[in-house]
C-alpha positions as CSV (number, residue, x, y, z in Angstrom):
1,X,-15.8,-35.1,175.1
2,X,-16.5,-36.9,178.3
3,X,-14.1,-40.0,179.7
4,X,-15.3,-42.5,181.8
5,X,-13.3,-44.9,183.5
6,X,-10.7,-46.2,180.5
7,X,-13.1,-44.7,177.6
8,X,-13.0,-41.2,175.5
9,X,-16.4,-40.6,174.2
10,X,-17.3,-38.4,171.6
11,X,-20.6,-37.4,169.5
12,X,-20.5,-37.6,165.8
13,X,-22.9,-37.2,162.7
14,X,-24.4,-39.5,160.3
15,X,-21.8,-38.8,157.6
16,X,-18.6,-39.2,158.9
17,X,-20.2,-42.3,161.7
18,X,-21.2,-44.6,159.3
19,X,-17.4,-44.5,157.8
20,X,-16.1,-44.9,161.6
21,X,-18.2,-47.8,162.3
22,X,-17.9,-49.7,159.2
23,X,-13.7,-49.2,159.3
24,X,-13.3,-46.8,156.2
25,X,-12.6,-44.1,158.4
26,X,-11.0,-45.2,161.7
27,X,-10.3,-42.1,163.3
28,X,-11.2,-38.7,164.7
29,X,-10.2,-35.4,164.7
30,X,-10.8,-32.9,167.5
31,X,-10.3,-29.4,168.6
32,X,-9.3,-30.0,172.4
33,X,-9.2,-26.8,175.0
34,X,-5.9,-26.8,176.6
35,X,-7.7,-28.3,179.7
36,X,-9.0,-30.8,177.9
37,X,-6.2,-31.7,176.0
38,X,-3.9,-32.0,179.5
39,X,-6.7,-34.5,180.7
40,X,-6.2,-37.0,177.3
41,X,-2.3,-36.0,177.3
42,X,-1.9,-37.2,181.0
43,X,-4.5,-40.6,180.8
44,X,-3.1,-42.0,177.1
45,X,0.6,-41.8,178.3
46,X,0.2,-43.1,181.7
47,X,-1.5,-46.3,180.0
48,X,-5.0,-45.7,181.6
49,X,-7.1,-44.4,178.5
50,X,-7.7,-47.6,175.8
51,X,-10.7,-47.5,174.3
52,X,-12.8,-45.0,172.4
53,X,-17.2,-44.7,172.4
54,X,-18.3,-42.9,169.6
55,X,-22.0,-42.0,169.6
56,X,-24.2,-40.8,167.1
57,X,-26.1,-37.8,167.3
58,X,-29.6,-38.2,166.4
59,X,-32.9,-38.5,168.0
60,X,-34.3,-40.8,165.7
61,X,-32.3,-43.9,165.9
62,X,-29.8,-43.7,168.6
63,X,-26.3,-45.9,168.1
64,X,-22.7,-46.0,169.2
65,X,-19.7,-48.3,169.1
66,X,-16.3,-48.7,171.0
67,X,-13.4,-49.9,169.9
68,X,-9.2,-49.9,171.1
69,X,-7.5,-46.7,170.9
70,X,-4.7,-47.5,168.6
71,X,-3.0,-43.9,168.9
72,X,-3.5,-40.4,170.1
73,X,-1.8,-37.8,167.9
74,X,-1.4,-33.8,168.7
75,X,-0.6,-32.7,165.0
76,X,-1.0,-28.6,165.7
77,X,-2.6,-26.1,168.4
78,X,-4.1,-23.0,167.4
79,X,-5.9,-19.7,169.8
80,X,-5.2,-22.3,172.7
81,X,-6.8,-25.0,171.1
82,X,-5.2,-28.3,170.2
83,X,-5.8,-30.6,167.2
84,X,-5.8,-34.0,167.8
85,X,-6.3,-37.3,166.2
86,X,-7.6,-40.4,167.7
87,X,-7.0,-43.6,165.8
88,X,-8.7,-47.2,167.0
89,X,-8.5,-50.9,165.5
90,X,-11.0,-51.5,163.7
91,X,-13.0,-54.9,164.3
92,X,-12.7,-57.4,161.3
């Protein structure tokens, strides 16, 4: 995870980044550090985090897309670790 000025980025593989591009599958879930979690926590509800990168891991063919954070959900926290889900608008 990285942020950069109003955008999360995160890496994904070719299996589940081919859903999240073509709008089957317009979300993420990650496993946050408690650190990390404070960082998104603080920027989403202070209005300053609205859009998400994702990139695709691969040296062959790099890609990535970006798209309007629709929602940022914390659905559990585990060994200091938070699970959270990232939702976007997908473009038509």
């Amino acid at each position: 995870m990285r942020i950069e000025g109003d955008t999360i980025i995160f890496k994904s593989v070719d299996t589940y980044f081919v859903k999240e591009k073509d709008g089957r599958k317009p979300n993420t879930v990650r496993i946050l550090d408690e650190y990390e979690s404070g960082i998104v926590y603080n920027r989403w509800y202070s209005g300053s985090l609205k859009k998400i990168r994702i990139e695709l891991i691969t040296s062959e063919s790099p890609d990535s897309f970006e798209r309007e954070l629709t929602d940022i959900t914390w659905c559990g926290s585990a060994f200091g670790r938070d699970y959270v889900i990232f939702s976007w608008r997908h473009e038509e």
